[in-house]
C-alpha positions as CSV (number, residue, x, y, z in Angstrom):
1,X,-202.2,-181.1,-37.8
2,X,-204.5,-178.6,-35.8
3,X,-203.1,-174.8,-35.0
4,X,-203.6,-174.8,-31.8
5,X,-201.4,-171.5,-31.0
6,X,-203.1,-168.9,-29.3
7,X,-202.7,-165.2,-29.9
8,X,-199.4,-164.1,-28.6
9,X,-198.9,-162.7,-25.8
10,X,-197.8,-158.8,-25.7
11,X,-197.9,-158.7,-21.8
12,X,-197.8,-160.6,-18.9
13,X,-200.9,-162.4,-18.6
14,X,-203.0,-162.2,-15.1
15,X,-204.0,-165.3,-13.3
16,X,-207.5,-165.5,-14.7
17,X,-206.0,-165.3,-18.3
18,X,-203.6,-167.8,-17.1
19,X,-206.6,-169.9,-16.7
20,X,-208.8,-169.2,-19.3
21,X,-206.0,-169.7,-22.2
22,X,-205.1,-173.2,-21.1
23,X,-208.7,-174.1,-20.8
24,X,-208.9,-172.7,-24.6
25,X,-206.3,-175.0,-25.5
26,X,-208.2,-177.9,-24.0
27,X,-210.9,-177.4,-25.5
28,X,-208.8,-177.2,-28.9
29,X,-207.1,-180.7,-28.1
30,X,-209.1,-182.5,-25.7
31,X,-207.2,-185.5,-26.6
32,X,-204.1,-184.4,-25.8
33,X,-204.8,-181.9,-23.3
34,X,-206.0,-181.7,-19.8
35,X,-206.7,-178.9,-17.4
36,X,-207.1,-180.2,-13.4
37,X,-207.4,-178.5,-10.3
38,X,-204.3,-179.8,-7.8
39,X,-204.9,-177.6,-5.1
40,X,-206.3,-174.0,-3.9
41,X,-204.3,-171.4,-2.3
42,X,-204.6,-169.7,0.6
43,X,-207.1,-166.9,-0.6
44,X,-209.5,-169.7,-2.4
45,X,-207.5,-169.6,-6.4
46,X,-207.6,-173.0,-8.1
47,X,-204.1,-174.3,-8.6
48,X,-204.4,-175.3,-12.2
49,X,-202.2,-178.3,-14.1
50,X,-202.0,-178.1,-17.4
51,X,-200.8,-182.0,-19.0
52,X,-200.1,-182.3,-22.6
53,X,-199.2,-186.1,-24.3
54,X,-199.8,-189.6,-22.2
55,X,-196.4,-190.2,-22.3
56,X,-194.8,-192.7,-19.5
57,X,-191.9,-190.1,-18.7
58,X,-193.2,-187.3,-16.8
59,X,-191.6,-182.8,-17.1
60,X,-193.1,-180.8,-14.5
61,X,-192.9,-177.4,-15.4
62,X,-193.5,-175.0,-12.7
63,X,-194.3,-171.3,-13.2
64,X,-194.8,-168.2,-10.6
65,X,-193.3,-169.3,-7.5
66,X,-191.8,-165.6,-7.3
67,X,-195.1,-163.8,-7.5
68,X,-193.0,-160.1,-9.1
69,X,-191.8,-162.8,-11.7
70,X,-194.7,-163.3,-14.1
71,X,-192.8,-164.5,-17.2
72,X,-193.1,-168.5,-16.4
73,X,-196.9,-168.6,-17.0
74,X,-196.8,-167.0,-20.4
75,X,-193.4,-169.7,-20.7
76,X,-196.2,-172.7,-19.9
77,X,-198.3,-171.7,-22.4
78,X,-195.9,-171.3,-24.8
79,X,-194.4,-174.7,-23.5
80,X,-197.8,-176.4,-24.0
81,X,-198.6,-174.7,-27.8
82,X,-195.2,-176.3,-28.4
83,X,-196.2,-179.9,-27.1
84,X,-199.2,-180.2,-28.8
85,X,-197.9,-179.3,-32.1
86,X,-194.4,-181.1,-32.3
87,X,-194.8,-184.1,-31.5
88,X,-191.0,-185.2,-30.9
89,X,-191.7,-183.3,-27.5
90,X,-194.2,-185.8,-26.6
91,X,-195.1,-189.2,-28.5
92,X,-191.1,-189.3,-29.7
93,X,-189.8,-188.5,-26.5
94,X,-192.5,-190.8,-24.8
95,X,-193.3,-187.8,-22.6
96,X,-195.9,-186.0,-20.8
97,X,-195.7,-182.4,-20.2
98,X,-197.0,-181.1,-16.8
99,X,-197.1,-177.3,-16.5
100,X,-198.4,-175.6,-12.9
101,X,-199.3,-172.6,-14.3
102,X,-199.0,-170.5,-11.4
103,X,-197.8,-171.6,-8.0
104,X,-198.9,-168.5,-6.0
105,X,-201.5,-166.6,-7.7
106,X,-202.4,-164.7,-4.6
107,X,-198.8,-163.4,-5.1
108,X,-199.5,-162.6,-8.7
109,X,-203.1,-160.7,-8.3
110,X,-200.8,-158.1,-6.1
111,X,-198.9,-157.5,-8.8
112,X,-201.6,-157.0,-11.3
113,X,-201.1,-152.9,-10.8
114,X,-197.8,-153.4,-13.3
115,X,-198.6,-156.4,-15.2
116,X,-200.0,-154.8,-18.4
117,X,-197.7,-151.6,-18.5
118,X,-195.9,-149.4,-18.9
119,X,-193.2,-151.3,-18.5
120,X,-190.7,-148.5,-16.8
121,X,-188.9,-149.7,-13.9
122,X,-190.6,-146.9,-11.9
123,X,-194.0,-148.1,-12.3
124,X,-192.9,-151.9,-11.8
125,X,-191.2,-151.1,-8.3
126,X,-194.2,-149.4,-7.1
127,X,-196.5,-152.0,-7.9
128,X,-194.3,-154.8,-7.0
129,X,-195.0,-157.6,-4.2
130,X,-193.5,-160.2,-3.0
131,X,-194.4,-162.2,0.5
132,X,-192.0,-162.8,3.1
133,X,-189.4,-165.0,2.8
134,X,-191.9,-167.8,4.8
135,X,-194.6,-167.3,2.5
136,X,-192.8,-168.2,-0.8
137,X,-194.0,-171.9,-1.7
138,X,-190.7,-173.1,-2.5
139,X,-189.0,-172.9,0.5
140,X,-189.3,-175.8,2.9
141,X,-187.5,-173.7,6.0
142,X,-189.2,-176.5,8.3
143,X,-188.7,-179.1,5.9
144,X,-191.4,-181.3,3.9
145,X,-193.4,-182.5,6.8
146,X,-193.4,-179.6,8.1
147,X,-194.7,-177.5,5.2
148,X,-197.6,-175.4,5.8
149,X,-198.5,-173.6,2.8
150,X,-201.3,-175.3,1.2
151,X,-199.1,-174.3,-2.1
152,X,-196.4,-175.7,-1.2
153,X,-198.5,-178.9,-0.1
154,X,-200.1,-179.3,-3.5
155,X,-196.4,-178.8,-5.2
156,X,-194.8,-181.4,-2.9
157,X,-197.7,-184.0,-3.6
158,X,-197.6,-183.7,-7.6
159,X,-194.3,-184.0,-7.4
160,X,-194.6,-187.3,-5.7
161,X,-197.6,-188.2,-7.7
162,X,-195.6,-187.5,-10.9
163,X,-191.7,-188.7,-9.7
164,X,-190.8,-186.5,-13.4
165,X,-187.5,-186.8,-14.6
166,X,-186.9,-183.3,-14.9
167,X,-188.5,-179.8,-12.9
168,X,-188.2,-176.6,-14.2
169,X,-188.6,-174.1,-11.9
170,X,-189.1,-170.5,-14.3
171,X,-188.0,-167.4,-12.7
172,X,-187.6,-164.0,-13.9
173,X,-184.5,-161.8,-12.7
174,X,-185.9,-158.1,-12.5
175,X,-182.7,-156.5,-13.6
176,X,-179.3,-158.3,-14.6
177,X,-179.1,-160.9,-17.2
178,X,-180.4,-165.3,-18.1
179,X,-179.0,-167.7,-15.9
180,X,-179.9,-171.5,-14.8
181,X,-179.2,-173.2,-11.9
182,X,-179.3,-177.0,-12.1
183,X,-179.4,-179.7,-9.2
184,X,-177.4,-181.9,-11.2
185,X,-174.9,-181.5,-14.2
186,X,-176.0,-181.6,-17.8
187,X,-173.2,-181.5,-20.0
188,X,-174.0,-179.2,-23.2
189,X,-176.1,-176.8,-21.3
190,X,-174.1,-173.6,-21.2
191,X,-173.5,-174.2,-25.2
192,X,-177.4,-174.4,-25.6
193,X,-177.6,-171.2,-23.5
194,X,-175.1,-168.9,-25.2
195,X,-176.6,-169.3,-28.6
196,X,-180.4,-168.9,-27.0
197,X,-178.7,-166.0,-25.4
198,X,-177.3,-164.1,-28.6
199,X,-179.9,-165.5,-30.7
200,X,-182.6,-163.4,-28.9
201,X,-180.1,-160.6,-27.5
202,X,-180.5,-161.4,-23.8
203,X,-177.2,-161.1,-21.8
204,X,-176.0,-163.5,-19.9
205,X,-175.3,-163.6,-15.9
206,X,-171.8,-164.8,-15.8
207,X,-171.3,-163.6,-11.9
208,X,-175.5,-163.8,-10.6
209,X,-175.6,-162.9,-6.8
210,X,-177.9,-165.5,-6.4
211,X,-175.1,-168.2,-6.8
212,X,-172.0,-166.2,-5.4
213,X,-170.9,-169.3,-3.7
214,X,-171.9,-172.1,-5.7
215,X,-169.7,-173.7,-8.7
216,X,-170.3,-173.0,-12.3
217,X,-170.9,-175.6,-14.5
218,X,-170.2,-173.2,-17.7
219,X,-171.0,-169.8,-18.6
220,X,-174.1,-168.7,-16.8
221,X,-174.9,-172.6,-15.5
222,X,-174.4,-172.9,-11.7
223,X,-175.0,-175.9,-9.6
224,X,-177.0,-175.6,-6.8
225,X,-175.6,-177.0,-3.7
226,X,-177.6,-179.3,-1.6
227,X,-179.5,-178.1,1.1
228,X,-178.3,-177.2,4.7
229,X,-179.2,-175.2,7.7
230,X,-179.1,-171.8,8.1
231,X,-180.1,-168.5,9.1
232,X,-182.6,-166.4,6.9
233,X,-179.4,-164.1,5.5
234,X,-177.9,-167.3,4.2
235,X,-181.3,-169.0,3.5
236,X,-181.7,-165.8,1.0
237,X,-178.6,-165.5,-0.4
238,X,-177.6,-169.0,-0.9
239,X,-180.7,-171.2,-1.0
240,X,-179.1,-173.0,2.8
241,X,-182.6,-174.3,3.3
242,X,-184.1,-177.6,2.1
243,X,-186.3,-176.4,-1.1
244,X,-188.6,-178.1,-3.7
245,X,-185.8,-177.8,-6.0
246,X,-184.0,-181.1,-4.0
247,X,-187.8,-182.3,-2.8
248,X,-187.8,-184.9,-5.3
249,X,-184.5,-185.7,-5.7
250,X,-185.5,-188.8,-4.1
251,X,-187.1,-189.5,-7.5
252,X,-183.7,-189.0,-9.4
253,X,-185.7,-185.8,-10.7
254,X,-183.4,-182.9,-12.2
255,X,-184.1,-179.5,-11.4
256,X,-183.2,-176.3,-13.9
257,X,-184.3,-173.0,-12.2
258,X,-184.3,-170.9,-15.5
259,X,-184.2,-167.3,-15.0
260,X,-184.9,-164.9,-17.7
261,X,-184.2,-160.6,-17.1
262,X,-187.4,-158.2,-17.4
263,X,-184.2,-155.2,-17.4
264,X,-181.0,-157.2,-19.0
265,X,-177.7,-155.3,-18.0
266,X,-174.9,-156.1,-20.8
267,X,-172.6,-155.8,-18.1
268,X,-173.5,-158.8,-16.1
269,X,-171.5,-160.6,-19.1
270,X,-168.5,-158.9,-18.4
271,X,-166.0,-162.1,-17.2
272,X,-163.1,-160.3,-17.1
273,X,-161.6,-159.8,-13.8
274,X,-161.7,-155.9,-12.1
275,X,-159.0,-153.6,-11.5
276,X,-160.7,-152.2,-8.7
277,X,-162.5,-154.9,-7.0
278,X,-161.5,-153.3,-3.4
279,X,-163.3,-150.0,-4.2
280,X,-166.1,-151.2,-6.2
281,X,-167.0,-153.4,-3.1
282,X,-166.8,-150.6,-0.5
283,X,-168.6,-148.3,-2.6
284,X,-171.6,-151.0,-3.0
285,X,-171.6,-152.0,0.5
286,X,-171.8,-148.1,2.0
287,X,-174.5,-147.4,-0.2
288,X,-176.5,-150.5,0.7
289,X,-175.9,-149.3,4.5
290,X,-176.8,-145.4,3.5
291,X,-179.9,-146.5,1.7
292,X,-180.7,-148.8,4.4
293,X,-180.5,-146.6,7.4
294,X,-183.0,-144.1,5.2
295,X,-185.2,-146.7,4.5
296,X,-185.2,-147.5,8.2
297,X,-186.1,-143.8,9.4
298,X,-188.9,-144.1,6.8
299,X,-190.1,-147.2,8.4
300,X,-189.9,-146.2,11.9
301,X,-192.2,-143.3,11.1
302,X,-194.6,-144.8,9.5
303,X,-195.3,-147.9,11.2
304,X,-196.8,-146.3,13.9
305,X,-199.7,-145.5,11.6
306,X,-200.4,-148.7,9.6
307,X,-202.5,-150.4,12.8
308,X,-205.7,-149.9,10.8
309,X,-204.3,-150.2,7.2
310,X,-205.6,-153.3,5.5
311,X,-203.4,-156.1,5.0
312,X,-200.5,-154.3,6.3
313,X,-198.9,-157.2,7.7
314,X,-198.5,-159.1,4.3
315,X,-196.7,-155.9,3.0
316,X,-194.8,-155.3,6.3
317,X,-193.6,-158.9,6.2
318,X,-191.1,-158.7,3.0
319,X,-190.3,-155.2,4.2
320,X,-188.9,-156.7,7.6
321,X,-187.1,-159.2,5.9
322,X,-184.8,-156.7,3.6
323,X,-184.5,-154.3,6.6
324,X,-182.8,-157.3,8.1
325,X,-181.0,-158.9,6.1
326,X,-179.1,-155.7,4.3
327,X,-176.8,-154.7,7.0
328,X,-175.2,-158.2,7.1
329,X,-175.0,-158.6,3.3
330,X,-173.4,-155.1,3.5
331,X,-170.5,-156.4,5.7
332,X,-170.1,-159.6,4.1
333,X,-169.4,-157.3,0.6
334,X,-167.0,-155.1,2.4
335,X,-163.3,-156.0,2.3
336,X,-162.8,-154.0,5.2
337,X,-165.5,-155.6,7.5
338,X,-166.6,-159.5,5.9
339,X,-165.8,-162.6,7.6
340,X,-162.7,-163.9,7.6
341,X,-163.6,-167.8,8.1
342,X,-166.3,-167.1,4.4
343,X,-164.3,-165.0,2.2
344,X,-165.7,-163.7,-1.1
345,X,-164.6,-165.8,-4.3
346,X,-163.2,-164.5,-6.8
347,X,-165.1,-162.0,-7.8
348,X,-164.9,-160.5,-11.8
349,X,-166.5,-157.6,-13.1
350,X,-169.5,-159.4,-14.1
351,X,-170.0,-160.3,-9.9
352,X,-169.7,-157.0,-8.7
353,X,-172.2,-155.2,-11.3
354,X,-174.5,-157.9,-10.1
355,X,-173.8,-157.2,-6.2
356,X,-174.1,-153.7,-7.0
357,X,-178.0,-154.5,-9.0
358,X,-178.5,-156.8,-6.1
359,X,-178.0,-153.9,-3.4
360,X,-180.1,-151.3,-5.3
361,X,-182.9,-154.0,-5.6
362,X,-183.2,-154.6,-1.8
363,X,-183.5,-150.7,-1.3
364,X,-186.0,-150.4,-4.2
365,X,-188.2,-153.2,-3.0
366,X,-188.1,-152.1,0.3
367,X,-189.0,-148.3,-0.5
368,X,-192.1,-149.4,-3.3
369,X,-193.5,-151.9,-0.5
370,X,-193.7,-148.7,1.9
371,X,-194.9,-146.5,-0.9
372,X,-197.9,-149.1,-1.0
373,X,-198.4,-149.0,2.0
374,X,-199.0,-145.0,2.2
375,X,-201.0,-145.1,-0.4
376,X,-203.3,-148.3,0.4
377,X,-204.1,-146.1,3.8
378,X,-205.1,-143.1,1.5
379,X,-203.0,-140.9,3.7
380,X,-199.8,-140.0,4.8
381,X,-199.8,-138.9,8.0
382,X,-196.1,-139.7,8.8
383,X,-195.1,-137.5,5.4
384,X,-192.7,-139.9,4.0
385,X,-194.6,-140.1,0.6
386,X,-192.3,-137.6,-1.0
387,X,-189.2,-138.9,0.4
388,X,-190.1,-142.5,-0.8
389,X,-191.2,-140.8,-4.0
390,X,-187.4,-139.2,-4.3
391,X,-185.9,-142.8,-3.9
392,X,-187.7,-144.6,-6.3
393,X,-187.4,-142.6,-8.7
394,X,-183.1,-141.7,-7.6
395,X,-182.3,-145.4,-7.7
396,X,-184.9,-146.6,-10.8
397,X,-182.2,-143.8,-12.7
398,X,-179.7,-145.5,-11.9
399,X,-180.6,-149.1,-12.8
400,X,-181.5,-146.9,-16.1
401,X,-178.5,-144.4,-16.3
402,X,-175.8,-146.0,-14.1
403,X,-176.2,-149.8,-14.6
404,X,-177.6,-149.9,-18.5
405,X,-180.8,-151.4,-18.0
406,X,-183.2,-152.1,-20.6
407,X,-186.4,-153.2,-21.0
408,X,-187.0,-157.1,-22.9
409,X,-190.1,-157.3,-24.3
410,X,-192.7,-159.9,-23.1
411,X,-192.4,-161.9,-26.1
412,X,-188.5,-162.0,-26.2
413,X,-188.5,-163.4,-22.5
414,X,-191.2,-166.0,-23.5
415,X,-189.1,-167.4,-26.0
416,X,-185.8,-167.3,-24.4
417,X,-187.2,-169.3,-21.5
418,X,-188.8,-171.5,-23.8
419,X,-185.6,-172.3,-25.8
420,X,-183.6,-172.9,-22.2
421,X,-186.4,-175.4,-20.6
422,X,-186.5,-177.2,-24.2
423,X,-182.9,-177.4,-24.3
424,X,-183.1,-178.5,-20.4
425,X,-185.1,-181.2,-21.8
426,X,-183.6,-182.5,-24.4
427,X,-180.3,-183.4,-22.2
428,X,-181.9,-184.4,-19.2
429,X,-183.9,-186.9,-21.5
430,X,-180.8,-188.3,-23.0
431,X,-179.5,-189.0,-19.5
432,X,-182.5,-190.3,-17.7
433,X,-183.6,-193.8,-18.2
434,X,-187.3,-194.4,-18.7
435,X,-189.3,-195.1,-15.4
436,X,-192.2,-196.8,-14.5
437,X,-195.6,-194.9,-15.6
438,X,-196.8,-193.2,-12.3
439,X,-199.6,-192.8,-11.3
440,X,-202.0,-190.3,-13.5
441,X,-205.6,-191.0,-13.0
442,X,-208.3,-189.0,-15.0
443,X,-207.3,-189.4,-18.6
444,X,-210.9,-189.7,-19.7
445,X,-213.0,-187.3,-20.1
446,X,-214.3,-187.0,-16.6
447,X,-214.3,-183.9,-14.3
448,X,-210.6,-182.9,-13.0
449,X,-210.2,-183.8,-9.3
450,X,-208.1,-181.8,-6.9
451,X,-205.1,-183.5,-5.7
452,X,-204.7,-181.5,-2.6
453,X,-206.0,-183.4,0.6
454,X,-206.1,-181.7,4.0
């Protein structure tokens, strides 16, 4: 059979490579492979599906909807390179593969500035962006008729079009440890995991912040709970909102969110419980407040001067949101403060090191968006440049010194994601009966169409 691999990838690849090496791989396999516009985002960027095999039983693969999380489009193309040379993926699975290679690449081009190096944790938080909490496609805050992002339209309509039996939503945790989160239980998963895991040396998240309420399933497998109401706090920190994770649920679609770390922390895998728990807590939730009220006093001094900065409001936005959201998670982490009607669970060493990553990541995202802003006004009239300076580079040694963190390299994340989604697969397809082909015009070799209707 045909090589159809392409060169590997070293680095994170931008959202015009993104493009250009699936449309290489097209060209390779024109039989087997199809590249077709299903939408455009808000700044004019194709949306680009890439489909491997004509199979009847549909994977939608779905890479970049963090836009500081740049590992799931170099996982698609590995994903698709896998496809079209094993076919057990496709023909003996009866399966097509469908991989959105980017779901916000107005996101992405902002982080361009860090994409190709160096990889320190300096350089990534001072080149990092990430839109308000309103402007990430995968929310559904107002629900799916009331979805305005023309992203999020195009994701909610191929999902639809496609009905697949299983979504993978690829995420990349900055600092911390590889985790999944699935919408519905399959058995064997956290087994696959582990050995992917120690296989490739990437620790696992046995406590991750992002499911501090939610049930586990196994070692590092949570299950996300079904949507609800909520305020943007909880909407943050415990995915309350309706999402395109449960979208097409309706469809008896699985979801796996599979996060893989940039940093991996080997304590994240610590299970066992804490001696301390009471301290640890009230030491991570004053210094979320300290850093916060300096990162406030910042902010108040330099806002003032950002009327005429470019495209300060996109940057203000995310800003705005972790200003306001850290003094409640702050209180909610203290034993002497938190609610008593929502309690903490039981919490073991591997939770707290992640609430304490998840504390310093708030601060360090707020302080490189301001940073960004300074310098994208070529000034710094306010004078906070050195201060913000001083923070970055305090907490980025601490992530380093204090917490462990070390860099993964680009092609280690890649193929621990890779292993987890095909591993995802392989279980969901064993418990999913084959459906009805959907709808999937444009096999031939006619020009793709978009998808995405006004």
């Amino acid at each position: 059979m045909e090589v159809c691999a392409l060169p590997p990838l070293l680095r994170y690849p931008t959202v015009d490579e993104l493009g250009a090496r699936a449309a290489a791989l097209v060209a390779r396999r024109p039989r087997d492979a199809r590249l077709r516009r299903i939408g455009t985002s808000r700044a004019g960027t194709p949306l680009w599906l890439l489909s491997v095999g004509h199979g009847s039983r549909h994977v939608l693969v779905v890479a970049g909807p963090h836009a500081n999380e740049p590992v799931g489009g170099a996982t698609a193309l590995r994903l698709a390179e896998r496809a079209l040379t094993d076919p057990r993926l496709t023909e003996g699975a009866d399966a097509t593969w469908n991989l959105l290679l980017c779901v916000d690449p107005d996101g992405l081009r902002r982080n361009e500035g860090w994409l190709a190096g160096p990889y320190t944790l300096g350089h990534y938080f001072r080149n990092f962006f990430r839109p308000g909490f309103l402007e990430q496609p995968e929310w559904l805050p107002d629900g799916a008729v009331g979805a305005t992002l023309p992203e999020t339209r195009a994701l909610l309509e191929i999902q639809d079009e496609l009905r697949p039996f299983l979504q993978c939503s690829l995420h990349g945790v900055d600092v911390g440890g590889g985790f999944v989160e699935l919408t519905h239980d399959l058995p064997g998963l956290a087994q696959r995991v582990a050995h992917t895991a120690a296989r490739l040396g990437i620790p696992r998240e046995l406590g991750a912040y992002d499911t501090l309420y939610w049930p586990a399933l196994g070692p590092a497998v949570y299950r996300i709970p079904p949507p609800r109401r909520g305020d943007l706090a909880a909407a943050i920190t415990e995915a309350a909102v309706e999402s395109t994770w449960f979208h097409p649920h309706r469809h008896g679609t699985v979801t796996a969110v599979v996060e893989a770390p940039m940093w991996g922390v080997a304590a994240v895998q610590n299970g066992t419980p804490s001696a301390d728990r009471d301290a640890v807590l009230r030491t991570i939730s004053h210094t979320l407040r300290h850093d916060t009220r300096a990162l406030e006093g910042l902010l108040a001094r330099l806002r003032p001067h950002l009327t005429d900065v470019p495209d300060a409001a996109r940057l203000l936005a995310p800003v705005d949101d972790y200003v306001l959201v850290c003094p409640g998670l702050a209180d909610a982490w203290d034993p002497d403060v938190g609610d008593p009607t929502r309690p903490l669970p039981p919490l073991s060493s591997a939770h707290l090191v992640a609430l304490r990553i998840a504390g310093r990541r708030l601060a360090l995202r707020t302080a490189g968006l301001l940073h960004q802003l300074v310098t994208g006004a070529g000034r710094d009239p306010a004078g906070v440049l050195p201060e913000l300076d001083r923070l970055v580079d305090t907490w980025c040694a601490d992530y380093r010194d204090g917490c462990g963190a070390r860099w993964t390299p680009v092609a280690r994340q890649v193929e621990y994601q890779s292993r987890v989604v095909l591993a995802t697969f392989e279980l969901a397809a064993r418990h999913t009966p084959a459906c009805p082909r959907s709808g999937e015009p444009g096999w031939g070799s006619g020009a793709a169409v978009p998808m995405h209707l006004e």
